[in-house]
N, C-alpha and C positions, 0 to 999 in steps of 0.2 A: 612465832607463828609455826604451826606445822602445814605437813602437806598430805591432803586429801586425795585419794585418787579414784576415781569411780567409772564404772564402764555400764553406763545405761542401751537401754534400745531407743531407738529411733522416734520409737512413739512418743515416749515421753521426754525425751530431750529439751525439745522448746520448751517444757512448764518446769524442770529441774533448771533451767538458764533462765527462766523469767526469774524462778525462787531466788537465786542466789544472786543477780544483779539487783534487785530491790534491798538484799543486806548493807548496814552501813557501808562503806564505800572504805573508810578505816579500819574496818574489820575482816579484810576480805580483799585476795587480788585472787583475779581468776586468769589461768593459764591456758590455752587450748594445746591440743594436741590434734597434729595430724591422724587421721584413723580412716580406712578406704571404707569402715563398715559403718561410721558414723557421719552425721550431717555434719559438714562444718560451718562454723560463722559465717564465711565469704560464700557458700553454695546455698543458698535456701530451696524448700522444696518446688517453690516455683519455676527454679531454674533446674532443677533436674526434669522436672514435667517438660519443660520445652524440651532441653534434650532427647527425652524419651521420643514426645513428637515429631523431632525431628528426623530422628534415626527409621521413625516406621511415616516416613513422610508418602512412600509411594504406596501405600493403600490408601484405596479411593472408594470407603465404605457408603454406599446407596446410590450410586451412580446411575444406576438401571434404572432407579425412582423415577417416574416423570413423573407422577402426582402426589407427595409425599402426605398430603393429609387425606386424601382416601385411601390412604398405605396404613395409614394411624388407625381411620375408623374401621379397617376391614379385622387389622389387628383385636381391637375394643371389641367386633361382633364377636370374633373367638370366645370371648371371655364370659362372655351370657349364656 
């Protein structure tokens, strides 16, 4: 076997790891590597999104709202 090393972006990460878990399974071991700039296995982006959310937890965007669907249609009149 040899060893492949590649340094993708973020975006396409998941469809370069779907590609190569669908290769024979005898063909193919795949190795991760820690990297702070890349997703890893155990982090999906869902769990970065909460973190994110969590971190900016005390903004409290439309709070002023008390009628939030005449807030919508007054918006919608702008647009005519």
């Amino acid at each position: 076997m040899r060893v492949l090393r590649i340094e993708v972006s973020n975006s396409i990460y998941e469809h370069i790891l779907f590609f190569l878990q669908n290769l024979p399974k005898n063909l193919i071991k795949i190795s991760y590597e820690s990297n702070k700039t890349s997703i890893s296995k155990e982090k999906s982006i869902k769990d970065e999104l909460n973190e994110l959310f969590n971190k900016y937890s005390d903004i409290k965007p439309f709070q002023e709202l008390s009628n939030p669907v005449e807030w919508q249609r007054n918006i919608r009149d702008e647009w005519e």
